[in-house]
C-alpha positions in Angstrom: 79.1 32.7 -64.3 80.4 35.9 -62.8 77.6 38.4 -63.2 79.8 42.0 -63.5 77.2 45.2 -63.2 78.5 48.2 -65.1 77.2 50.6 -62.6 79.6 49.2 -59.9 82.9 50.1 -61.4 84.0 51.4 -58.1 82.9 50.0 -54.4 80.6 52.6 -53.3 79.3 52.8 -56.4 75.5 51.9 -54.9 76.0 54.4 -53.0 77.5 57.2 -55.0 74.0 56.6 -57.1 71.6 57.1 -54.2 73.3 60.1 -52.8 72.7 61.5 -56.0 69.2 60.5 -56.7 68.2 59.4 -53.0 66.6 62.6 -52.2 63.2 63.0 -52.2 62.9 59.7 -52.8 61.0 58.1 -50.0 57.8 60.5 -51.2 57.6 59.0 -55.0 58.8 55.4 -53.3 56.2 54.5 -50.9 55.8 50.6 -50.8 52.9 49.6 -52.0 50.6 47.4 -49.4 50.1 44.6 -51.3 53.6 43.9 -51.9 54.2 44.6 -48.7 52.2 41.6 -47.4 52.8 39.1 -49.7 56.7 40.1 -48.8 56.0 39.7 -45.3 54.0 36.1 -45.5 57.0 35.0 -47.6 59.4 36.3 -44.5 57.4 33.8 -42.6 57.6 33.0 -38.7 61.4 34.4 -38.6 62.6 36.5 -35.3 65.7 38.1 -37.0 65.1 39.5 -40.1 68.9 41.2 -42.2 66.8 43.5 -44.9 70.3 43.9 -47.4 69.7 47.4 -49.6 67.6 48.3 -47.3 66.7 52.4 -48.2 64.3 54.2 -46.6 62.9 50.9 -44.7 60.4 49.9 -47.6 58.9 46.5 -47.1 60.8 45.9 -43.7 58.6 43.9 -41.6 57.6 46.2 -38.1 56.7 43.0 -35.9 59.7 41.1 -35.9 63.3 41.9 -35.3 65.3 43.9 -38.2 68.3 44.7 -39.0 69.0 47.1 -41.9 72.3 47.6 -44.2 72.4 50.3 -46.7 75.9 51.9 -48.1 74.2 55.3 -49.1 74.4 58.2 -46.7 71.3 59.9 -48.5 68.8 56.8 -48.0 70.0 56.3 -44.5 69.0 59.3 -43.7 65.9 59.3 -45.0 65.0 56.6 -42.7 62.3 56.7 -39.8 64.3 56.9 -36.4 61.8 54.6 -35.1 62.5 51.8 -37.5 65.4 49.0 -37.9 69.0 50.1 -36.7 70.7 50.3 -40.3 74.7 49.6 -40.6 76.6 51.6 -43.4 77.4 48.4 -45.3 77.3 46.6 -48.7 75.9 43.2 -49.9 79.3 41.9 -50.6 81.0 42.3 -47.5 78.4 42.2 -44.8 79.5 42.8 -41.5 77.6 39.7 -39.5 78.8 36.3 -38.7 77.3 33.0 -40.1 73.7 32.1 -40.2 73.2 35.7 -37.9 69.8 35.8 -38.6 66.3 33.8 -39.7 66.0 35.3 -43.0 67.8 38.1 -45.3 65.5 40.0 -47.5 66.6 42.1 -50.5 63.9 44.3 -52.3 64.6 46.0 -55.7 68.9 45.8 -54.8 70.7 43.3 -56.7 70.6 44.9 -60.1 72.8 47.5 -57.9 75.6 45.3 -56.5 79.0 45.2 -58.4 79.6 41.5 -58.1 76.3 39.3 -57.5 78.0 36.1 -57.4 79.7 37.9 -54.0 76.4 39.4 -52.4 74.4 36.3 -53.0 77.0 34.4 -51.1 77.1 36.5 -48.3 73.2 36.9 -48.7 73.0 33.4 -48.3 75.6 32.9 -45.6 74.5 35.5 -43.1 70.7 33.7 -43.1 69.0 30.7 -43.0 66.4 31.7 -45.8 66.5 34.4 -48.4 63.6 36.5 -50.1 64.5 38.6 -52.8 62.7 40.7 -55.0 63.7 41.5 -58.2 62.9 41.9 -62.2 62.8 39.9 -65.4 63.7 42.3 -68.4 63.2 39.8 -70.2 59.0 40.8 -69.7 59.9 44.5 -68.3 62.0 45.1 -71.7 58.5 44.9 -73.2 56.6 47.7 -71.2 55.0 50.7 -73.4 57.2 53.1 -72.4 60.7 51.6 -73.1 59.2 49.8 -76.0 57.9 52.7 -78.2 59.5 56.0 -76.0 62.4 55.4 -74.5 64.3 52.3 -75.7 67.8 53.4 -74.8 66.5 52.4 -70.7 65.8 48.8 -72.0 69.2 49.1 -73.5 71.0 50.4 -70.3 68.9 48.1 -68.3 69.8 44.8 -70.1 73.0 45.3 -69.6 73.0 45.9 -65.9 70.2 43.6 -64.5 70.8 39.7 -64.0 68.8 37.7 -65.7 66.5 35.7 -63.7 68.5 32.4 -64.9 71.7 33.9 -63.9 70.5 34.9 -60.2 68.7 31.6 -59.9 71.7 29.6 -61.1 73.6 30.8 -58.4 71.0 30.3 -55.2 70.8 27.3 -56.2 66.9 25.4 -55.0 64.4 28.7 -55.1 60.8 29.3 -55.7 59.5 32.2 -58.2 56.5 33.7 -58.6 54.9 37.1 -59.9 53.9 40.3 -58.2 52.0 42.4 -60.3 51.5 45.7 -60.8 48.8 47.4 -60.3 46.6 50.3 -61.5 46.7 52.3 -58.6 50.3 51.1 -57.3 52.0 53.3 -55.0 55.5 52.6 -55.0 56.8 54.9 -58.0 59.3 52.4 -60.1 59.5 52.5 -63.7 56.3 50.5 -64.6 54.5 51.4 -62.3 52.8 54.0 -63.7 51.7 51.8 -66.7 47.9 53.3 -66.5 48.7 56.9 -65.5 51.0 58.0 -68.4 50.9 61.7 -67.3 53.0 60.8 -64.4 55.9 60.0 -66.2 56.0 63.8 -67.2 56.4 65.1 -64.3 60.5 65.1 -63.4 60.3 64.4 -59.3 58.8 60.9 -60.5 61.6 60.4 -62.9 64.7 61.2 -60.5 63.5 59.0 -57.9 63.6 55.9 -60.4 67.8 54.5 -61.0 66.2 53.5 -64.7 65.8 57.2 -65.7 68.8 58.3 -63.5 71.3 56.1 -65.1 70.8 56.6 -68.8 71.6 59.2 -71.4 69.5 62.5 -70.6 68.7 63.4 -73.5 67.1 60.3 -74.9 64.6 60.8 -71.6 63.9 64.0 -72.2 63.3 63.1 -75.9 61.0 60.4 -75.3 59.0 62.0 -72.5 58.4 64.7 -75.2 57.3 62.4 -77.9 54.9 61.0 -74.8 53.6 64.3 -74.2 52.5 65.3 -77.8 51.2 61.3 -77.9 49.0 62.2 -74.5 47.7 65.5 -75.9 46.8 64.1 -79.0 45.5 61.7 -78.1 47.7 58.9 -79.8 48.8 57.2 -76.8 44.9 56.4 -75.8 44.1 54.8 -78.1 47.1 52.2 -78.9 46.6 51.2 -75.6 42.9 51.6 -75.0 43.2 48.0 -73.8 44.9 49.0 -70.2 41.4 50.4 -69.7 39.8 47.3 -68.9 43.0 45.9 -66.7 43.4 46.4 -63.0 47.1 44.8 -62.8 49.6 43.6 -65.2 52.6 41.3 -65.1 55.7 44.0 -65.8 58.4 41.3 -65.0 58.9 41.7 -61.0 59.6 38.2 -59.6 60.0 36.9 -55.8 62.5 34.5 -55.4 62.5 32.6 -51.7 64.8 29.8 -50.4 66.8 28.3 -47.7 70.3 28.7 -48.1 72.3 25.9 -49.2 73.7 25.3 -46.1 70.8 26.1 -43.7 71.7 24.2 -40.5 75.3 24.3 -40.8 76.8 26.9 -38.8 80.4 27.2 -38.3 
């Protein structure tokens, strides 16, 4: 049940990607408050804290002990001095002995890693417990935008993000549950701009999202066009008049937490 991401073709593939489209990115990308506490509740009572893909330093926790690993040169430097030490590393060969630390967190990352099967391991060997945050296409492939603008992301998208089945199959015991998005959400991912359609318009947004980045250019700039005429007509108000009345919605993102299977037996 090897998952193989098409991205990752080389190593430092990851990282190739957010060197590219890494800058700027910690404007548009500002974690969002509410995910950051329900990530930080799910973190628990832990004193060393691994945070695998890390970034900029989104969703790190800032009262506990972290250590950060992120194999792009762009995103590392785009991180607060102040914040977690961060090793130039990937998920699947991470540089700490067995059961190093309380907990390993990885937020938004795993669709990026070449071999999953190999990161989850070594997720799951460096760490007692694991929280990971990541996203079902399975509900995302239905959002408005992919759905009636730009359906060639859903494509590229389905092709390069585990399923939840496969990710789950291979941690073995976990819990899931939903983070929604919501209307005023301020960490700039694909979806979540599902009430504020303009946004997508506007390129800065776009280049700091890997969705956009990693497929065909013209088929974005095509759909965004077909968006705009929709918004100035007034077409896209009024198929989805019904967002209106919403203040979050379920776009697919899923937190899965554990303890690794062998939690209490270091070697």
């Amino acid at each position: 049940m090897r998952h193989h991401n098409r991205l990752a073709e080389t190593p430092l593939a990851e990282a190739a990607l957010y060197d590219r489209i890494g800058v700027g990115y910690s404007a548009v990308r500002r974690p969002d408050p509410r995910w950051a506490a329900i990530i930080r509740q799910a973190i628990g009572p832990a004193s060393t804290v691994l945070n695998v893909g890390a970034g900029a330093g989104a969703y790190e926790p800032t009262d506990t002990r972290v250590v950060a690993v992120e194999p792009s040169r762009e995103m590392r430097a785009q991180r607060d001095p102040g914040i977690a030490p961060c090793v130039a590393a990937r998920a699947e060969a991470l540089p700490f002995a067995d059961r190093t630390f309380d907990v390993a967190m990885a937020v938004l990352t795993i669709h990026h890693w070449g071999d999953l099967r190999a990161g989850l391991r070594e997720l799951t060997r460096v760490a007692e417990r694991f929280v990971i945050l990541t996203y079902d296409m399975s509900v995302q492939g239905e959002f408005w935008l992919t759905r009636e603008y730009i359906p060639q992301i859903r494509q590229a998208e389905r092709g390069r993000v585990p399923s939840l089945r496969t990710t789950t199959g291979l941690l073995g015991r976990c819990e899931v549950s939903i983070l929604p998005v919501y209307r005023d959400h301020t960490d700039g991912f694909m979806t979540a701009f599902w009430s504020r359609p303009e946004a997508y318009l506007d390129p800065v947004r776009r280049r700091s999202c890997s969705a956009f980045a990693l497929t065909d250019r013209r088929a974005v700039e095509a759909g965004v066009e077909r968006l705009r005429r929709d918004l100035e007509s007034g077409a896209w108000a009024a198929r989805h008049a019904h967002l209106a009345t919403l203040d979050r919605i379920d776009a697919g993102f899923r937190l899965i937490t554990g303890r690794s299977a062998t939690a209490g037996r270091r070697r």
